[in-house]
N, C-alpha and C positions, 0 to 999 in steps of 0.2 A: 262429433258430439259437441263441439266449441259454437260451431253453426248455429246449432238447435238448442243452445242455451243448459245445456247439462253437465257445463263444469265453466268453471272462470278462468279468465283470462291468467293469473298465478299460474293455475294447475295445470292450464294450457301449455303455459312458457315450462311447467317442472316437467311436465310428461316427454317433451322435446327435448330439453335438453339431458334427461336421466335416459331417453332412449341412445342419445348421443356420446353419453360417458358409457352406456351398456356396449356399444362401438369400440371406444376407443381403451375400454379396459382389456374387451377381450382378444385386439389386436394387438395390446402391447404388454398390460400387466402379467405376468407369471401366476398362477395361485398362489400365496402364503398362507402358511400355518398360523395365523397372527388369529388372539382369539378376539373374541368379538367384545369388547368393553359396555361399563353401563353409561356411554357417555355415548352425547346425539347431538348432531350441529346441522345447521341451516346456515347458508352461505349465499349472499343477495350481493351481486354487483350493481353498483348504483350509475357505474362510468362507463362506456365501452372501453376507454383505458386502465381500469383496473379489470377487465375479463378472467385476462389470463392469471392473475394472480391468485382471482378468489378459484377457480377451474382450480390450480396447483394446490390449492391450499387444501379443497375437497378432497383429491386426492392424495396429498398426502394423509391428512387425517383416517380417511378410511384405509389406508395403509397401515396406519397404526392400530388400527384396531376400530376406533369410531364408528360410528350410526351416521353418514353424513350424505346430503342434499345439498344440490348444488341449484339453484331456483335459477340463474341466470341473471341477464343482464335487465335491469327495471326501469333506467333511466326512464324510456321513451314509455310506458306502460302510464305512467303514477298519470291519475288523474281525480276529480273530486272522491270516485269511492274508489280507488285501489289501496288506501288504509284499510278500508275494513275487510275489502279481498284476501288484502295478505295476513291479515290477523288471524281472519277464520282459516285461510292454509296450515296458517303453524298450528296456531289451537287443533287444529283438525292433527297435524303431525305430532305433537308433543301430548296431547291427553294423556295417554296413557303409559308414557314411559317412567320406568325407573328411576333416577341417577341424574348425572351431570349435562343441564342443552344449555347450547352456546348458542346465538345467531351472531352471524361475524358480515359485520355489512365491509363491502367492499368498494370505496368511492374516489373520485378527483373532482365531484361534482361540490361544491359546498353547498348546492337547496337541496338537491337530493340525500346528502348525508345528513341533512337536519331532518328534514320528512321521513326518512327512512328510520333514525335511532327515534324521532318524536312518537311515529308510531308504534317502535316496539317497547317503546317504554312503559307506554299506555296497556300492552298488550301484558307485558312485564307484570304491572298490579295484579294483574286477572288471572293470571296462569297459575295455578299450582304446584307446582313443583319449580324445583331449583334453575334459573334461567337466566344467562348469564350475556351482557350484548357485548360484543368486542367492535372495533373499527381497524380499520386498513387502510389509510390513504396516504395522501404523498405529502412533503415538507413542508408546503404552503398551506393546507387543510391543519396540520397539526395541531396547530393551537385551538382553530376553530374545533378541532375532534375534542380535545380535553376539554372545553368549556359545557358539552354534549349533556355530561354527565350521565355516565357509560361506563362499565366495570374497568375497561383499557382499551386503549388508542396508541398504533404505530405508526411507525414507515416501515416497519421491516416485519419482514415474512417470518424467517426464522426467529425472531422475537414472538410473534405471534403463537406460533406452534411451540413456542416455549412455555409460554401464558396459558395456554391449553392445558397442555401435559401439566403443568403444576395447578390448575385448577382442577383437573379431573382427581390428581391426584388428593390434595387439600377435601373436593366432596365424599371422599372415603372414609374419614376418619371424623 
C-alpha cells in the first residue's frame, strides 16, 4: 500500500513497528487484568539512541492501563513535509478520543527534538481535546528540552511515567 501511495510514510513506520510490539507482547507479556484508562499516548523516537527507551516506556504505559502507540524511530524520516505527516497521524489518532493524550517525544538529537516538539506544538493549537507533550532525552539536551516549552522534560524514565500517572490522574478531576 506504501508503494502505491495509500498511506504515508508515519503510518508506514506505525503499522511496522505496532506489528512488531504485536510480536513481542505476545511472546513475552502475560495477559493482565489492568482495565483500560481514558488516557492515550503517542511515543516518537527522535534518536536511534533513545529507541529503546521510548519502546519501554510504550510498554509500560499500556501495562498500566494506557491507549499507547509507539510510532518509532523518526530521525532519518523528517523531511520538508513530514510535519504535516505526523500532524495528520495524530489528528487522525486523537479525534476522537476521550480524556488524558500525551505525545512523549523521545531524543539525543537536539534539531530533531526541536522540529519534533515545534511541530506538535502547532499541532497542540488545533487539537481539541486535552494534549499534553512531554520530552525524554539525555543531560546534555536538558536544558535545551526545558527551553522547548513543553508540559515536562527529563532524563529519567521512571520520572516520566510518574508525570504521567499524576497527569492522567490531575485530568480527572
Amino acid at each position: 500500500m506504501y508503494d502505491r501511495g495509500k498511506i504515508s510514510e508515519s503510518e508506514k513506520l506505525l503499522i511496522s513497528t505496532t506489528a512488531l510490539d504485536l510480536v513481542l507482547m505476545t511472546k513475552f507479556v502475560s495477559t493482565i487484568d489492568t482495565p483500560k484508562l481514558k488516557a492515550y499516548s503517542i511515543i516518537v523516537s527522535g534518536s536511534e539512541e533513545a529507541t529503546y527507551q521510548a519502546r519501554i516506556a510504550s510498554v509500560i504505559l499500556h501495562l498500566m492501563g494506557w491507549n499507547s502507540l509507539y510510532l518509532g524511530n523518526v530521525e532519518n524520516k523528517i523531511d520538508p513535509f513530514f510535519d504535516i505527516d505526523i500532524q495528520r497521524l495524530i489528528s487522525k489518532k486523537l479525534k476522537n478520543v476521550n480524556g488524558l493524550s500525551t505525545i512523549m517525544i523521545f531524543s539525543f538529537n537536539a534539531n530533531t527534538l526541536k522540529f519534533l516538539s515545534n511541530t506538535i506544538k502547532t499541532l497542540q493549537k488545533k487539537i481539541e481535546n486535552d494534549l499534553r507533550i512531554a520530552i525524554y532525552t539525555n543531560n546534555d539536551l536538558l536544558q535545551v528540552s526545558q527551553q522547548l516549552d513543553v508540559d515536562y522534560s527529563t532524563t529519567e524514565l521512571t520520572s516520566l511515567i510518574e508525570w504521567a500517572k499524576e497527569e492522567y490522574h490531575n485530568s480527572l478531576s
